[in-house]
Z-matrix of the N, CA and C atoms (Angstrom, degrees):
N
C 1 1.457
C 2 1.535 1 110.88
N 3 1.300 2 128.80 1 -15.11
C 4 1.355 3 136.64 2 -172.10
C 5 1.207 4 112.04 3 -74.48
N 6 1.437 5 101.19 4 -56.84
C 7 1.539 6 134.28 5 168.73
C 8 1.318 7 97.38 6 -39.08
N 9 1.224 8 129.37 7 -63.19
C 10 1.492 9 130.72 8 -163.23
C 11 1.669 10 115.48 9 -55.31
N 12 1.317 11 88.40 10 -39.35
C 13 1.661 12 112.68 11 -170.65
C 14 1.682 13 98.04 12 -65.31
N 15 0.769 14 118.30 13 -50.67
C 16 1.407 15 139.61 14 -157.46
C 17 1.435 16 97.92 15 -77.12
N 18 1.107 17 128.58 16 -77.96
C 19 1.355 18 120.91 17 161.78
C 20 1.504 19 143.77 18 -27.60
N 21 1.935 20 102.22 19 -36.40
C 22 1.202 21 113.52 20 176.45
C 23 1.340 22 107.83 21 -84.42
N 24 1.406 23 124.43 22 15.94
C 25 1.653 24 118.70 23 -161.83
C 26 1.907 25 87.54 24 -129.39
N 27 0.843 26 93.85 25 -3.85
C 28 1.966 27 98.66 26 -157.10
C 29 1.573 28 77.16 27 -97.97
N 30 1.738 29 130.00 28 -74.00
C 31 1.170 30 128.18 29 150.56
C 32 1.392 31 131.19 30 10.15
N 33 1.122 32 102.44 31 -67.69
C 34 1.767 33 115.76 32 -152.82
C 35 1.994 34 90.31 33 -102.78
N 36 1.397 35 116.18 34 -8.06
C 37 1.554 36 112.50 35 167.31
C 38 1.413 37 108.79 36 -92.80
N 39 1.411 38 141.47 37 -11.78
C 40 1.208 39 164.49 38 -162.86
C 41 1.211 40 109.41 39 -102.18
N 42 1.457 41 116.74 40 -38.61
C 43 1.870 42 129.20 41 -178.43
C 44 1.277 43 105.72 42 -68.75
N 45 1.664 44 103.31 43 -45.42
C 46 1.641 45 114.67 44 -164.75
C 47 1.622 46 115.49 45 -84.31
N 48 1.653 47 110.75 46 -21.13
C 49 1.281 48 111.93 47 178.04
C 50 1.352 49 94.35 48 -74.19
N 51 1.337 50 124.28 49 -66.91
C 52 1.699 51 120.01 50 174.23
C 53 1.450 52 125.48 51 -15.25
N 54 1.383 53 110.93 52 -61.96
C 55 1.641 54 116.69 53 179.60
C 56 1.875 55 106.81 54 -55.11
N 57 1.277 56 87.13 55 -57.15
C 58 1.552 57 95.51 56 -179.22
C 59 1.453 58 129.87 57 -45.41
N 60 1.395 59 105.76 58 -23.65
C 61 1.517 60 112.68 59 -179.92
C 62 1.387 61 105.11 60 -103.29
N 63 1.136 62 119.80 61 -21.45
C 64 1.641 63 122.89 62 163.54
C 65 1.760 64 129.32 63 -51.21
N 66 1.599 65 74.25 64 -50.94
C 67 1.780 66 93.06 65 -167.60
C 68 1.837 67 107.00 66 -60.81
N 69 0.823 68 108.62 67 136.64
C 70 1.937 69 123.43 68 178.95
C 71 1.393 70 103.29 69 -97.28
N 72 1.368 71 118.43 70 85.87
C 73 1.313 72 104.68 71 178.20
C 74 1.858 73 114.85 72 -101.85
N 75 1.221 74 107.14 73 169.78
C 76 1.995 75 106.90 74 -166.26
C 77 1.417 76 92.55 75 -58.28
N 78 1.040 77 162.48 76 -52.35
C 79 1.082 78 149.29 77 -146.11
C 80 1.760 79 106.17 78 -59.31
N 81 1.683 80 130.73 79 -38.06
C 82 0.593 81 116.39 80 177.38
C 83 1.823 82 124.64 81 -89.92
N 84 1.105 83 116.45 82 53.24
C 85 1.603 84 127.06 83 -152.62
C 86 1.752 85 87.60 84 -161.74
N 87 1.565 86 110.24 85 129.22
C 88 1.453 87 123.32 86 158.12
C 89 1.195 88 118.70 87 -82.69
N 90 1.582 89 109.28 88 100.54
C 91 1.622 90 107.17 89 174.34
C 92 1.224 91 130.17 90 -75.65
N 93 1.815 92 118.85 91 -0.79
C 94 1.189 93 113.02 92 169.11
C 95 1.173 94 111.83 93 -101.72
N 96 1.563 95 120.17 94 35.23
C 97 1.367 96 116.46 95 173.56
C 98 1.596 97 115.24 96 -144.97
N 99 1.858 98 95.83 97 57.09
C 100 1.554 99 106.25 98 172.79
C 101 1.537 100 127.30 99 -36.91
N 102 1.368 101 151.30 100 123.46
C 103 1.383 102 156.87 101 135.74
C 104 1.575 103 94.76 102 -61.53
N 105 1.547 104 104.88 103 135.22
C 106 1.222 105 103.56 104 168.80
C 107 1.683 106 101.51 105 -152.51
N 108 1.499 107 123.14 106 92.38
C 109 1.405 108 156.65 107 -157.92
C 110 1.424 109 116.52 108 -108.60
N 111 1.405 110 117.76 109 132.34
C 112 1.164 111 130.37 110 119.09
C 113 1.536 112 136.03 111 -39.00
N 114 1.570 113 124.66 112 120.58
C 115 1.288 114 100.24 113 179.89
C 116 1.483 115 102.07 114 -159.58
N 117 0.926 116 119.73 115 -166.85
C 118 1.827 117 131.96 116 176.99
C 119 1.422 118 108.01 117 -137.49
N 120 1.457 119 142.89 118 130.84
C 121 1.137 120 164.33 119 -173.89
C 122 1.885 121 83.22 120 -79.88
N 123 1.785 122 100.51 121 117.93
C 124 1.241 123 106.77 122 157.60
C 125 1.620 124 105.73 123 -106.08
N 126 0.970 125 108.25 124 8.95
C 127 1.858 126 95.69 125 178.89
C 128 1.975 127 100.38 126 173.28
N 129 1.197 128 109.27 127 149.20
C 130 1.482 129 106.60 128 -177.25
C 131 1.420 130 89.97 129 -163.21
N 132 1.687 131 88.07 130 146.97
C 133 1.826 132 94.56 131 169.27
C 134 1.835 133 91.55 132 -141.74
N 135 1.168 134 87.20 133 129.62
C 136 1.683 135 110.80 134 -178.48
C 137 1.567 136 112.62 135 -95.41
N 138 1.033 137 116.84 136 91.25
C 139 1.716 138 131.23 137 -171.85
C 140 1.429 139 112.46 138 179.35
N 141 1.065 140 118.44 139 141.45
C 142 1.447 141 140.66 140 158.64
C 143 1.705 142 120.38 141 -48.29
N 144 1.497 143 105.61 142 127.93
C 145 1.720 144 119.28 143 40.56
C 146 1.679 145 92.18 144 -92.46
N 147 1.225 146 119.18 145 -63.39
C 148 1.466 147 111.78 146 -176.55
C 149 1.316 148 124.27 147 -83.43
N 150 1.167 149 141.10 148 177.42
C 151 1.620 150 152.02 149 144.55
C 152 1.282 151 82.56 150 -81.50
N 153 1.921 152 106.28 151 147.19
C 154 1.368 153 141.15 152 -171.26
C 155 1.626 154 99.52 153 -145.54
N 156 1.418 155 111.29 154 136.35
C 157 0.891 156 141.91 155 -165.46
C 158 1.751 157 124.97 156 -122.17
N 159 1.005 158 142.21 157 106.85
C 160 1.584 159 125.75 158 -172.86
C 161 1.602 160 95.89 159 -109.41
N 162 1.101 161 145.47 160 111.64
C 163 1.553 162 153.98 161 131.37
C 164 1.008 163 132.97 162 -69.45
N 165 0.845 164 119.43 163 -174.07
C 166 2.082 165 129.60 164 -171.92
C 167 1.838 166 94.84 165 -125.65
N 168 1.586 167 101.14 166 117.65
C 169 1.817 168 90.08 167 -179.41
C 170 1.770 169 80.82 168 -131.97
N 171 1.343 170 99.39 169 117.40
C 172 1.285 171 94.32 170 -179.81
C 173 1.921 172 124.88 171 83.32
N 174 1.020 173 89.27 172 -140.46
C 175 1.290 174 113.95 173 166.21
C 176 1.908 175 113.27 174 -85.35
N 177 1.354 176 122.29 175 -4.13
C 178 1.613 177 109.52 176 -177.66
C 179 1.441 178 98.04 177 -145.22
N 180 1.471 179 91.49 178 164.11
C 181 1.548 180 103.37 179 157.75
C 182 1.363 181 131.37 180 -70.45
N 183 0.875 182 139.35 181 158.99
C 184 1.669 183 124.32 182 -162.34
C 185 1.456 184 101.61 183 -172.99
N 186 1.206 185 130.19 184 149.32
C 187 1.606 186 141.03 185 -135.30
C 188 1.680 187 87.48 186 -141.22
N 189 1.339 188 110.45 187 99.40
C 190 1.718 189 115.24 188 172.66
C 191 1.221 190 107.04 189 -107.42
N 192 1.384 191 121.04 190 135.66
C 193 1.839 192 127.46 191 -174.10
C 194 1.396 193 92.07 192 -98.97
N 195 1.126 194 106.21 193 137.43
C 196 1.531 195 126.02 194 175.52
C 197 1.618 196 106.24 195 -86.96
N 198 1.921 197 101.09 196 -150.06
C 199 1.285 198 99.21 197 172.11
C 200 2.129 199 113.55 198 -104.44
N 201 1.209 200 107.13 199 178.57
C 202 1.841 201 91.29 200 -179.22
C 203 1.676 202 92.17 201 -59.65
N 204 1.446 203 116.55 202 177.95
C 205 1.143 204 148.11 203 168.39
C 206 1.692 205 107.37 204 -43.60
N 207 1.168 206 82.41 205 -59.95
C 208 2.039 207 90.51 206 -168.01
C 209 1.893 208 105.71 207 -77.05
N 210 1.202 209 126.63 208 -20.42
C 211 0.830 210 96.33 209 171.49
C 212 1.833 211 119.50 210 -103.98
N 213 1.479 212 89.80 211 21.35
C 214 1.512 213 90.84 212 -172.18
C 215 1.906 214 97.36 213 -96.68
N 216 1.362 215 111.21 214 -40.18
C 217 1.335 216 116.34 215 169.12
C 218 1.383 217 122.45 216 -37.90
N 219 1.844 218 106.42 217 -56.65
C 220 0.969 219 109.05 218 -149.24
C 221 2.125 220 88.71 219 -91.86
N 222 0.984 221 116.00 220 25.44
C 223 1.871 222 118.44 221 170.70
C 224 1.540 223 102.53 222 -122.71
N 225 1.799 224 104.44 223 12.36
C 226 1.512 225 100.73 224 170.85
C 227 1.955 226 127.48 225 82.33
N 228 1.855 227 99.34 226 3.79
C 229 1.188 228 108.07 227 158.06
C 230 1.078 229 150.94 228 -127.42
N 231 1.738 230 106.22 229 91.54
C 232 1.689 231 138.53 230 -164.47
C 233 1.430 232 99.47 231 -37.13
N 234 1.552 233 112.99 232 164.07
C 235 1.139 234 139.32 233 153.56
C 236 1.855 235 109.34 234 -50.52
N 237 0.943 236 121.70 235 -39.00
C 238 1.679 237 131.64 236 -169.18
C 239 1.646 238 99.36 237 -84.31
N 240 1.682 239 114.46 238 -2.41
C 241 1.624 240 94.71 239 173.59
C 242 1.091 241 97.95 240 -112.41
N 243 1.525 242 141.84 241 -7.09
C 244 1.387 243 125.05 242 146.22
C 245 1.332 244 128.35 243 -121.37
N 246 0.884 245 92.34 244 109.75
C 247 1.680 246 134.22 245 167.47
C 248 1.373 247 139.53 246 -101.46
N 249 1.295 248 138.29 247 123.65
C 250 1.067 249 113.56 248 176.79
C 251 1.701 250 145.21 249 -51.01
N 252 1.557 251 110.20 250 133.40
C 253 1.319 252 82.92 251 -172.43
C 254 1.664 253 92.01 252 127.84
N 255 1.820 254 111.25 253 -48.17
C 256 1.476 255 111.02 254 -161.30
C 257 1.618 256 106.55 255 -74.04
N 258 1.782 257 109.28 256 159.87
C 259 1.019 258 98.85 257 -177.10
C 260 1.282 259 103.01 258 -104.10
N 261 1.510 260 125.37 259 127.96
C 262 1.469 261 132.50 260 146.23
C 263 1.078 262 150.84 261 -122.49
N 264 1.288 263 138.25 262 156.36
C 265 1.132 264 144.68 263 -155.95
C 266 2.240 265 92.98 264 -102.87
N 267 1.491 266 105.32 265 158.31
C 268 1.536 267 90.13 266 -160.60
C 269 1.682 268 77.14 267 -159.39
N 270 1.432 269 112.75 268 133.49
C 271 1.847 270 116.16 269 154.77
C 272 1.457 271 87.68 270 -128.63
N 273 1.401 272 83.63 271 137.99
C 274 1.715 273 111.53 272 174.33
C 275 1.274 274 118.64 273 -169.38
N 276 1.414 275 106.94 274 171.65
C 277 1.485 276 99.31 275 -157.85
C 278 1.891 277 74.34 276 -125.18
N 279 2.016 278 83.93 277 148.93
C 280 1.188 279 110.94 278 169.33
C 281 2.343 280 132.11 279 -84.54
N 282 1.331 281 96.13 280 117.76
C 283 1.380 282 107.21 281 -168.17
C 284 1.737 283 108.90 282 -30.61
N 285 1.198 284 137.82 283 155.40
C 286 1.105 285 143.76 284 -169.70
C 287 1.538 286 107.14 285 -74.71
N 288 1.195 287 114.92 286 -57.44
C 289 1.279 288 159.17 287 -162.99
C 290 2.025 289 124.16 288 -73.41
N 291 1.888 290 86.27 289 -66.08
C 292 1.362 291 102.90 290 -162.95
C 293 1.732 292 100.63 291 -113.49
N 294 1.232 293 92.30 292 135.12
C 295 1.805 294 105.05 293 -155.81
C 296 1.440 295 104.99 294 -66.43
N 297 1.391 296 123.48 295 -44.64
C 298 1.427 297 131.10 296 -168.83
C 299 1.638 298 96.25 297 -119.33
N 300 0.610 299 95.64 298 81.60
C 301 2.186 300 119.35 299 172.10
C 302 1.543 301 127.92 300 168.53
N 303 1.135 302 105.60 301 128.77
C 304 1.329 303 131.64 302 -161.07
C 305 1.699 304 106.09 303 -136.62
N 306 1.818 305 87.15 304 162.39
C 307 1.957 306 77.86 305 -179.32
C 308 1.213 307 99.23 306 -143.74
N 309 1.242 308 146.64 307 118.93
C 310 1.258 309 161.30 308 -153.52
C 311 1.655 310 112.74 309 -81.78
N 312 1.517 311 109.67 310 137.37
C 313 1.386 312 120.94 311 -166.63
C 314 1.370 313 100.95 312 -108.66
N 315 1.301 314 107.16 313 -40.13
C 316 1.917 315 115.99 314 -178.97
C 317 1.489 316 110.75 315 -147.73
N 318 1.333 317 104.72 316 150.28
C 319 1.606 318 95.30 317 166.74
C 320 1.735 319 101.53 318 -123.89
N 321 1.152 320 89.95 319 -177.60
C 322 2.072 321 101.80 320 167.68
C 323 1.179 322 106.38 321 -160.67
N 324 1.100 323 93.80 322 112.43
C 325 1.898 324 124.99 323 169.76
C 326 1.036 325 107.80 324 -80.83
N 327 1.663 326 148.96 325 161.40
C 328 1.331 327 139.94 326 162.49
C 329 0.971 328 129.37 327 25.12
N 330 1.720 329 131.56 328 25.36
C 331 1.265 330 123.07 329 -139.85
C 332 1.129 331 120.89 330 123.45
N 333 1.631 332 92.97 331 -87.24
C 334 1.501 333 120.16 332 -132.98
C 335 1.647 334 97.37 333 -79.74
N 336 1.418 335 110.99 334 147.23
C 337 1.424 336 108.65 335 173.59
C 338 1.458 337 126.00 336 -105.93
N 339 1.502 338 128.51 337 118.60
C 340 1.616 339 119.13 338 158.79
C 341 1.468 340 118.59 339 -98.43
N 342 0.971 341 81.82 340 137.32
C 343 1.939 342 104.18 341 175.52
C 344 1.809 343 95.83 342 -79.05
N 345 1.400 344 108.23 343 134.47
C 346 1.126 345 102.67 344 177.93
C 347 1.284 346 105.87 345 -133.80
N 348 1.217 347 147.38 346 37.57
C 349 1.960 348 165.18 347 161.04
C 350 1.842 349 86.72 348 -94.90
């Protein structure tokens, strides 16, 4: 039974380091140094924790994190509005660190704008 204990705690410290190194939080993103672009979705994968994005910023491809899944749904922006191919408009701030990554504050689809913070 010790064993068990021990394991389930070794476990559940292993779950949390995982999430933790996953999660993209603002701290690592310069907010006083908005991009605010035109662009076309060369590739997107719609899943958790975030939606991922590959665009053209400039001269490169560059990997912008959206918002999770659920709260992008529930502000009304499906999997079927980004796609590759679509055209959008994107403000985000550029990673501190990592040259081609960025993490998105808003997008505009057709227009229309979601806030995704």
């Amino acid at each position: 039974m010790r064993y068990l204990k021990t394991f389930a705690l070794a476990l559940t410290v292993v779950s949390l380091a995982s999430f933790t190194v996953l999660h993209h939080g603002w701290a690592d993103y310069d907010q006083t140094k908005p991009a605010d672009f035109k662009t076309k979705i060369e590739e997107a994968v719609y899943e958790n924790p975030h939606v991922l994005a590959k665009v053209k910023y400039k001269k490169d491809v560059i990997t912008v994190f959206l918002a999770p899944t659920s709260r992008m749904t529930d502000r009304g922006l499906t999997a079927d509005m980004i796609t590759k191919g679509s055209d959008v408009r994107l403000v985000a701030y550029p990673h501190k660190t990592e040259k081609n990554e960025m993490r998105a504050e808003r997008i505009f689809v057709d227009g229309k704008k979601f806030e995704l913070r």
